[in-house]
Structures are given as C-alpha cells and as structure tokens.
C-alpha positions as CSV (number, residue, x, y, z in Angstrom):
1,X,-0.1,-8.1,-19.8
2,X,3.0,-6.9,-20.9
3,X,5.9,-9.7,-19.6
4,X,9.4,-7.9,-19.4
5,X,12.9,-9.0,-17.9
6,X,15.0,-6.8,-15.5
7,X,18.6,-7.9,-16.8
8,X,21.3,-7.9,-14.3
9,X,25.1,-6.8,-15.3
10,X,28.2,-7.3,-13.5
11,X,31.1,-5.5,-14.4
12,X,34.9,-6.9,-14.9
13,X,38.0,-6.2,-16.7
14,X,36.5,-3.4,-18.3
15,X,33.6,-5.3,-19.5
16,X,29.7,-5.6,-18.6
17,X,28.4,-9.6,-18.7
18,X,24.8,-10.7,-17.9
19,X,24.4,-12.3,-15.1
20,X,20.5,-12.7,-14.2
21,X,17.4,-12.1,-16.1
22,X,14.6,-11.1,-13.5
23,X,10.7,-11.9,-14.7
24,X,8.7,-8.8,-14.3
25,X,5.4,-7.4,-15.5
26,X,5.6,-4.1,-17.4
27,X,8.1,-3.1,-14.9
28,X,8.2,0.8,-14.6
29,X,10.3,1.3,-11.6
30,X,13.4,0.5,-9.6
31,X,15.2,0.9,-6.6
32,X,18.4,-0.1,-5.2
33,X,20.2,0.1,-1.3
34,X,22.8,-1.3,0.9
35,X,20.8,-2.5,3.9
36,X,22.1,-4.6,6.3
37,X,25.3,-5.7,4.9
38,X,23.7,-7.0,1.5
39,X,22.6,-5.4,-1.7
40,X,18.3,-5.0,-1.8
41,X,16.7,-4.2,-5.0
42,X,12.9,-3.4,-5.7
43,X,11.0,-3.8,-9.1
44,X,8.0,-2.0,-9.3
45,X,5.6,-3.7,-11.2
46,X,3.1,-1.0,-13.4
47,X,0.8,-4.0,-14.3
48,X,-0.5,-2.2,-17.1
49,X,-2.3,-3.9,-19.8
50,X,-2.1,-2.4,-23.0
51,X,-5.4,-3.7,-24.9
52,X,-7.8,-3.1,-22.0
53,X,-5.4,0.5,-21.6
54,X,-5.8,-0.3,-17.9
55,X,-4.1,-1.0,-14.7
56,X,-4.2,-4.8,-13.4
57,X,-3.5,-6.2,-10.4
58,X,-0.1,-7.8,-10.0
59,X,2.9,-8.4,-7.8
60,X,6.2,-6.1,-7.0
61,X,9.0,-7.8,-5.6
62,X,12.1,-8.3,-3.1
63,X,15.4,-9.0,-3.7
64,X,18.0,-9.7,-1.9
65,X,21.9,-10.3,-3.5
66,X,23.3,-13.8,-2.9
67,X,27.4,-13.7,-3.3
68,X,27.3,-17.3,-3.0
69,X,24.6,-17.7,-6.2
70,X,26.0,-14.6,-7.1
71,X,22.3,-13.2,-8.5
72,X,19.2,-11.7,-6.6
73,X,16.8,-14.1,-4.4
74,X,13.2,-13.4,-4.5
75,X,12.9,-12.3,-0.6
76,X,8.9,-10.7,-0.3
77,X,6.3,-10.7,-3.6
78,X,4.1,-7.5,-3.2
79,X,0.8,-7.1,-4.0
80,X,0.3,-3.8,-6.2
81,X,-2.2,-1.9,-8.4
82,X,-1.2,0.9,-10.5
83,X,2.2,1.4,-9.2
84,X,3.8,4.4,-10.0
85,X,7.1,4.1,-7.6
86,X,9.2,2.7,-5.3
87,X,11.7,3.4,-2.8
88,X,14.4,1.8,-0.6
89,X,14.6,3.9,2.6
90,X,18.3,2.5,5.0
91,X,18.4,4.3,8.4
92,X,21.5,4.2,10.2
93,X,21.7,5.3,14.1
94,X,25.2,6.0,15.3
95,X,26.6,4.8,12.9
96,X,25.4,1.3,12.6
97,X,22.5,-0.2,10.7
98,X,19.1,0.0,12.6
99,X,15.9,-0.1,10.0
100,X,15.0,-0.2,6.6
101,X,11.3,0.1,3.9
102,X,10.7,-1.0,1.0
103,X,8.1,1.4,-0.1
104,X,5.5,1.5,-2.3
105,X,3.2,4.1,-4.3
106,X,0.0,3.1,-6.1
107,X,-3.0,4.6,-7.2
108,X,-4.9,1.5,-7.8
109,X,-6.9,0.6,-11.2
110,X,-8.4,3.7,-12.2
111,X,-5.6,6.1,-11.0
112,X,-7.9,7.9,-8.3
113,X,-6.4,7.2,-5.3
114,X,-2.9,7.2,-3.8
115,X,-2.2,4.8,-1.2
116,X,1.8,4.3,0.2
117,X,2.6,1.7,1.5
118,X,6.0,0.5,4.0
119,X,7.1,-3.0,4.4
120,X,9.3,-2.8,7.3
121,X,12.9,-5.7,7.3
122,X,12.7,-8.0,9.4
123,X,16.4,-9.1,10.0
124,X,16.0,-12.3,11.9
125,X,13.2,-13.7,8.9
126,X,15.3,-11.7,6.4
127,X,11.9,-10.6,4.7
128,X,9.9,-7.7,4.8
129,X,6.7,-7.3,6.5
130,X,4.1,-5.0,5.9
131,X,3.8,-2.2,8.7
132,X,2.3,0.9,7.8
133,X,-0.5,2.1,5.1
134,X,-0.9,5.8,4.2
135,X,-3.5,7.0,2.3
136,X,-3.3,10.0,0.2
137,X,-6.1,12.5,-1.0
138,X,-5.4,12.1,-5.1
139,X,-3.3,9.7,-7.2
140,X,0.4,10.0,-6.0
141,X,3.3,11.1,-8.6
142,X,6.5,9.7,-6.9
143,X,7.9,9.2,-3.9
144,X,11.5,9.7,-2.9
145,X,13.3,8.6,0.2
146,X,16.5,10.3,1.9
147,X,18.3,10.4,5.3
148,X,20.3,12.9,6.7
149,X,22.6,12.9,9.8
150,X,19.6,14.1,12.2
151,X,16.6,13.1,10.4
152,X,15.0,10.3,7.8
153,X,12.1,11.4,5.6
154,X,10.0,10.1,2.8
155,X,8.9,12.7,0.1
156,X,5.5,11.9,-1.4
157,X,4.4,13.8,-4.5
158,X,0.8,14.3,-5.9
159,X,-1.1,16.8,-7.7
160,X,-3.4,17.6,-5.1
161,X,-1.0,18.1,-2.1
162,X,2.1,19.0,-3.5
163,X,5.2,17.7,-1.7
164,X,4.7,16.0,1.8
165,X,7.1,15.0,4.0
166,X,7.0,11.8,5.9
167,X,9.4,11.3,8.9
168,X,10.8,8.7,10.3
169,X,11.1,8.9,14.0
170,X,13.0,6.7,16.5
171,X,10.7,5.5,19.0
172,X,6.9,4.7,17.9
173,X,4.1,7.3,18.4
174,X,0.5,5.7,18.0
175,X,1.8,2.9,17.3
176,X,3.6,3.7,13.8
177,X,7.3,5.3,13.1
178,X,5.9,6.9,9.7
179,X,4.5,10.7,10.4
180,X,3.6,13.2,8.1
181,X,5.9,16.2,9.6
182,X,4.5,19.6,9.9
183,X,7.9,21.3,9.7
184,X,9.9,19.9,7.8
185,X,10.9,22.9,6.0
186,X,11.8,24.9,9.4
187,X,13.6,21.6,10.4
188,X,15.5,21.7,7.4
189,X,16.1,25.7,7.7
190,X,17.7,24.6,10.9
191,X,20.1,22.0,9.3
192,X,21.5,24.1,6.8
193,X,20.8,27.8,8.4
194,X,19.2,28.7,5.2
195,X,17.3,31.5,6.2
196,X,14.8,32.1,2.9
197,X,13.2,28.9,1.3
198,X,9.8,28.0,-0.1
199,X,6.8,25.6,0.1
200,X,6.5,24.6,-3.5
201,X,3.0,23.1,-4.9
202,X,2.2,21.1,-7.9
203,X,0.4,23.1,-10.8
C-alpha cells in the first residue's frame, strides 16, 4: 500500500502555514464544497498497490471543518475499490440549502466495472448515509457534479457510454432522487437558447 498525507494550509498575512496532515492511502482524488454552513472535503482513496500492480480494497473519507479545532473531523469512512473520482454535489432550493452527495466512482479490482455511488447528508446525524448505487456498463473515467438555477446534474464519464447525465430531481421517483436524464442536452438547449449543440462520445 502506498501511505500518503493530504496536508492542509491555511493562509494569513500573506503566508501559507500547515495546519493538518490527513492519513490517506494512495490518495488520487479530491473534492471540496460549502454545504450546510460548513466546509466538506472528500479524499478519494485509489488503494493501489504498487508491487501486486493492483487495486485493493480500502476506505475514502468524510470531512467536515471544525472552527473550534480549527482542522477537518473524520465524519463517514467509505468503503472503495479502484476509485477513480469523487464529487461533492450542494443543491440549494430558493435560495436556501436543501441536500447534498458525496459521490463516488470506482471500478473495482480489476478495472471492469463502474459502479457510482451517492451518500446522501444527513443534517440531524451530521454524517452521510449511503442512498443510491448506479451501476455502469464499463469502467467509469470521472465524474463531475454541477447545479444550475433550474436543474442539478451529475456527469458520469466512461469509455463505453460516453457522457451521461444524472439528474437530480426534487421529489423522489421509484423511490430514488438520482435519474439518468434522457434530455439533458434539449434541457440545456432551453437554458441557454443555444440552438446547435452536440452529443459528444468517448473514442
């Protein structure tokens, strides 16, 4: 296993000063949000073990930032295999906080399936719980999570599907928020009155 630190800086009078050293394994990815009036960060944990040249399974973790300790507290440990992102997804209604994911791409030990997964906060345990699985035909590239005024999506990206779009929606359907949307591009179209755009796919 390959042990690494995620070092923490804090700015002041024009100078950067360590303030935390976080224990990781071979971390490979961050992310980092505003979500419910405190600062969340999420290492993404690759596991990867250089002298079997394989994927292992480890943990990927929550953070939330304590003013008072003034450094992140462990909030949720993940379990993950081949991780190859994350992403911190804030969704605001009316102008006031109303949900957040912490999500997570993986494609397991041998890189041969792609499986996203959404841990959903939970305000009044101030932790998040896994809610939602989606499984993806191929190994998944990145993932990439956005909101605009009308709409909150997750991108996923894989070789064999090119870029879907994942949207949020207000009021559950089958019991799950998390849809693949059809039409995303003639939603966005819409949005912006562009009036040309493209599907892309990954080659």
């Amino acid at each position: 296993m390959h042990k690494t630190d995620v070092l923490v800086y804090a700015t002041g009078n024009g100078n950067l000063r360590k303030v935390q050293g976080i224990p990781a394994n071979a971390a490979s990815r961050l992310a980092l949000e505003f979500v419910d009036h405190h600062w969340t960060l999420v290492i993404g944990n690759s596991g990867w073990d250089s002298k079997r040249e394989a994927h292992c399974e480890t943990h990927s973790s929550i953070y939330h930032w304590s003013s008072q300790r003034n450094e992140f507290i462990l909030t949720r440990e993940v379990q993950t295999t081949g991780l190859v992102d994350v992403s911190l997804l804030s969704i605001d209604k009316n102008g006031y906080f109303h949900d957040a994911y912490a999500v997570f791409a993986e494609n397991g030990v041998d890189g041969d399936f792609g499986r996203v997964s959404f841990y959903r906060y939970n305000s009044q345990a101030d932790t998040y719980l896994l809610y939602q699985n989606i499984e993806v035909n191929g190994p998944v590239s990145a993932i990439y999570g956005f909101s605009l005024p009308q709409f909150s999506y997750l991108v996923v990206v894989s070789p064999e599907n090119g870029l879907e779009f994942y949207h949020y929606l207000h009021a559950e359907v089958n019991n799950a928020l998390i849809h693949l949307h059809q039409n995303i591009l003639d939603s966005l179209r819409q949005l912006f009155g562009v009036k040309n755009y493209l599907n892309y796919n990954i080659c």
